[in-house]
C-alpha positions as CSV (number, residue, x, y, z in Angstrom):
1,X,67.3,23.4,-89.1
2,X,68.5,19.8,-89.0
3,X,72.0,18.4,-88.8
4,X,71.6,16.9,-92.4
5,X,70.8,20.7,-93.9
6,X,73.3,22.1,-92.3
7,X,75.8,19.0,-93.9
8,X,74.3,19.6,-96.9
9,X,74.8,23.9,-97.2
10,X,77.8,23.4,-95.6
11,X,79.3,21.1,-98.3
12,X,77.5,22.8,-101.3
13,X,79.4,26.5,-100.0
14,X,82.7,24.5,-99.8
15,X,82.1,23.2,-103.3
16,X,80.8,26.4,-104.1
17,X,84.1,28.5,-103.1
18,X,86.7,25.6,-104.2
19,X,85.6,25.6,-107.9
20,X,84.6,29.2,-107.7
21,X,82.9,31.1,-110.5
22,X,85.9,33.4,-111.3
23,X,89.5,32.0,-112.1
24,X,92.5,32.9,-108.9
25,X,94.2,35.8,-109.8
26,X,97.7,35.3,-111.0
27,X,100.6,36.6,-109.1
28,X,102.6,38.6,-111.3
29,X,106.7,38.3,-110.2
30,X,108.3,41.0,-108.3
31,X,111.5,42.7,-109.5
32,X,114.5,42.4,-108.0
33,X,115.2,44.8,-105.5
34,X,117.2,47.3,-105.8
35,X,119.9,46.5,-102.8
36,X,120.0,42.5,-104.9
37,X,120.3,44.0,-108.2
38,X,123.3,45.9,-107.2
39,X,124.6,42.7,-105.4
40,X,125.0,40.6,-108.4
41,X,125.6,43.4,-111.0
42,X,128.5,45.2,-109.1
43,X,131.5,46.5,-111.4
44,X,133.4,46.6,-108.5
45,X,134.2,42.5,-108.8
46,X,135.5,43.9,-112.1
47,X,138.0,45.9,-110.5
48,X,140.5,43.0,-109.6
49,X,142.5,40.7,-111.4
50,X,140.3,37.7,-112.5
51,X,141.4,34.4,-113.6
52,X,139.1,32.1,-115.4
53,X,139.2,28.0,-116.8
54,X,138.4,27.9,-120.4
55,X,136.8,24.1,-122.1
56,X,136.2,24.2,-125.5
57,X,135.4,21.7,-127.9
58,X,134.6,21.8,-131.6
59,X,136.1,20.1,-134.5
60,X,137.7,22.9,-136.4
61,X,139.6,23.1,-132.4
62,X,140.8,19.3,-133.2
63,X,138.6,18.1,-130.3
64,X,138.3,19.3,-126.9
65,X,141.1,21.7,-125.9
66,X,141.5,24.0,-122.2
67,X,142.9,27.1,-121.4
68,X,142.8,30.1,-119.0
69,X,141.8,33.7,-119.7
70,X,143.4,36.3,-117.7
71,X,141.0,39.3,-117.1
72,X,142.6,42.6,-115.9
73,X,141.3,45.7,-114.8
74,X,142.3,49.1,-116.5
75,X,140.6,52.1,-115.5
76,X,137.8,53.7,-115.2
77,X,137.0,56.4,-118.0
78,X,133.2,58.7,-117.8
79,X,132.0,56.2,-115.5
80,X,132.5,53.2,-117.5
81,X,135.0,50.5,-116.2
82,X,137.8,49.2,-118.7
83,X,138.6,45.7,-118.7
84,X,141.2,43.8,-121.2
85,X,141.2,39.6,-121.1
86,X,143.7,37.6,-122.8
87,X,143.6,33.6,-123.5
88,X,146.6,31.9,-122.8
89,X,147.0,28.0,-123.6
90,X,145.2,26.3,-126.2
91,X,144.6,26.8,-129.9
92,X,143.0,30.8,-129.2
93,X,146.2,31.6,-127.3
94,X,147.1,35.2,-127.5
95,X,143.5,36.2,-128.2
96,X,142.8,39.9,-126.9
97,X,139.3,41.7,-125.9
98,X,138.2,44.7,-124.8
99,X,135.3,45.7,-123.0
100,X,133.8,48.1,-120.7
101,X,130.8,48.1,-118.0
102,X,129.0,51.2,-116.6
103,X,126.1,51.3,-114.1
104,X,122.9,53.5,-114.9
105,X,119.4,54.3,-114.2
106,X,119.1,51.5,-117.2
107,X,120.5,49.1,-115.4
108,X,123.9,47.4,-116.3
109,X,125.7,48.7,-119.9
110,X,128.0,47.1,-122.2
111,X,130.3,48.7,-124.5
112,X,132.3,47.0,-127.3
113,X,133.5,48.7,-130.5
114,X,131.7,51.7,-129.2
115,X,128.2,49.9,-129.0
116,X,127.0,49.7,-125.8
117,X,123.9,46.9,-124.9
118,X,122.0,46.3,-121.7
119,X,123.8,43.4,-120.3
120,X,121.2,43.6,-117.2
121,X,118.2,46.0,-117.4
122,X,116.9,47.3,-113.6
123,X,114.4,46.4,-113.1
124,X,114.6,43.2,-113.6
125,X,111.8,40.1,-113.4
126,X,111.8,36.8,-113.9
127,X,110.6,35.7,-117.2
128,X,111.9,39.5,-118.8
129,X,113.7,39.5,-122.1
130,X,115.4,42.2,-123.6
131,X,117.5,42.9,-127.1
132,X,121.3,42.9,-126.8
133,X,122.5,43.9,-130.2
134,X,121.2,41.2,-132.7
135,X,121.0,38.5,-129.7
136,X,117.5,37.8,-127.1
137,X,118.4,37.6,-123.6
138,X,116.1,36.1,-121.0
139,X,116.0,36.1,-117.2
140,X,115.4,32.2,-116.7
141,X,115.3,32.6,-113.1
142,X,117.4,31.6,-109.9
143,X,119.6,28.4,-109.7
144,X,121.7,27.2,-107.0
145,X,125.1,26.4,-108.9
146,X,127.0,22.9,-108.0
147,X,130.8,22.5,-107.6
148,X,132.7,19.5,-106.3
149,X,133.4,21.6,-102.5
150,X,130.5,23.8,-102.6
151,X,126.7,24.9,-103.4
152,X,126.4,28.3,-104.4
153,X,123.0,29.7,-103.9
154,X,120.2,31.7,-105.9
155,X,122.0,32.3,-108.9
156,X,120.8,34.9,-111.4
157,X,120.5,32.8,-114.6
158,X,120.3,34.6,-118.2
159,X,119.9,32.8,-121.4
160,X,120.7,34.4,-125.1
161,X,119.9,33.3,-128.1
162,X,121.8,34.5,-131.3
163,X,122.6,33.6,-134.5
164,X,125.1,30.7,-133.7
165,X,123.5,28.8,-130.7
166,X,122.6,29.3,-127.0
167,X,124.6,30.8,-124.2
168,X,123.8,30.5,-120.6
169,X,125.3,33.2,-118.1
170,X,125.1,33.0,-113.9
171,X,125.4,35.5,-111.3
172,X,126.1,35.3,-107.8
173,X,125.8,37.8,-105.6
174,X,129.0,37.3,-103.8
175,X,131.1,37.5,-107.6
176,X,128.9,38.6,-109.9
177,X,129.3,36.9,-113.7
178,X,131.1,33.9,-113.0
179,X,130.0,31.1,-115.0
180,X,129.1,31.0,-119.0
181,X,128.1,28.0,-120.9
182,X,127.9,27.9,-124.7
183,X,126.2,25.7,-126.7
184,X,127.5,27.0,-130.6
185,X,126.7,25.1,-133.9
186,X,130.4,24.7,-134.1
187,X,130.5,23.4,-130.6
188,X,130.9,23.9,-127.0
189,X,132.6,26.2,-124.9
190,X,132.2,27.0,-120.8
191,X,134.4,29.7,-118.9
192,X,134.6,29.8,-115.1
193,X,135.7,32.0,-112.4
194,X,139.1,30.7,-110.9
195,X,139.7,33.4,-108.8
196,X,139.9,37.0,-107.9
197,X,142.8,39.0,-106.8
């Protein structure tokens, strides 16, 4: 065999394999594992005092206002974890909630007004969506979260849609839920972890 056949086969079997009669097998996204699923969707960070920076801004608010809400723990009651907030500052001031958080083979619960929701399903993939009462939530994917001192890495993104606009929620694994970003037909609102006690 010459040196210009062998080229020649050579080349065609590289041509041959690159564009390749069969299209490359997707790879399908792996769940979360378990020991990272119960990093970012602990209940324990619920257990402590939590302070959090409140921006809002909508028109029927007069503009943009701030304010902190003060998030306390209460108890825990058949496995689900009480927690009461309370705005102080700004035009919600004195506004009360009440919710509660239990962990299951489902994955993360909700409860409020005696509904509960998946707030996180386990497993969990990239790309997943899931009903939450009348809202869609999505599993965007990971971001690293930027603040003025500090990066913090591989966030757990979820977006829902609903009825009134958009809202984006992160997760770190060292504080679990600590950022949300609304995005309302009546305007804007984001809430931030301050700190834990």
């Amino acid at each position: 065999m010459t040196i210009l056949k062998i080229i020649f086969i050579s080349m065609f079997t590289l041509v041959a394999m690159s564009s390749g009669g069969e299209k490359a097998a997707q790879i399908e996204p792996k769940p979360l594992s378990k020991e990272d699923w119960n990093k970012y969707f602990n209940v324990d960070h619920q257990k402590k005092k939590q302070t959090w920076r409140v921006s809002m801004s909508s028109p029927f608010l007069g503009g943009a206002t701030k304010a902190k809400m003060i998030q306390k723990f209460k108890g825990e009651e058949d496995g689900w974890v009480q927690i009461a907030s309370v705005i102080v500052g700004g035009p919600m001031d004195g506004k009360q909630q009440k919710s509660q958080l239990k962990i299951t083979g489902k994955g993360l619960l909700s409860k409020k007004d005696g509904k509960e929701t998946i707030s996180a399903p386990f497993p969990l993939t990239v790309g997943q969506s899931w009903e939450k009462g009348d809202k869609t939530v999505t599993f965007q994917g990971f971001e690293d979260y930027e603040t003025p001192t500090q990066t913090i890495a591989k966030c757990i993104v979820f977006k829902t849609k609903h009825k009134n606009g958009t809202t984006s929620i992160w997760y770190s694994k060292d504080h679990g839920y600590f950022f949300a970003d609304q995005e309302l037909k009546t305007g804007s609102m984001t809430v931030i972890l301050d700190s834990i006690k």
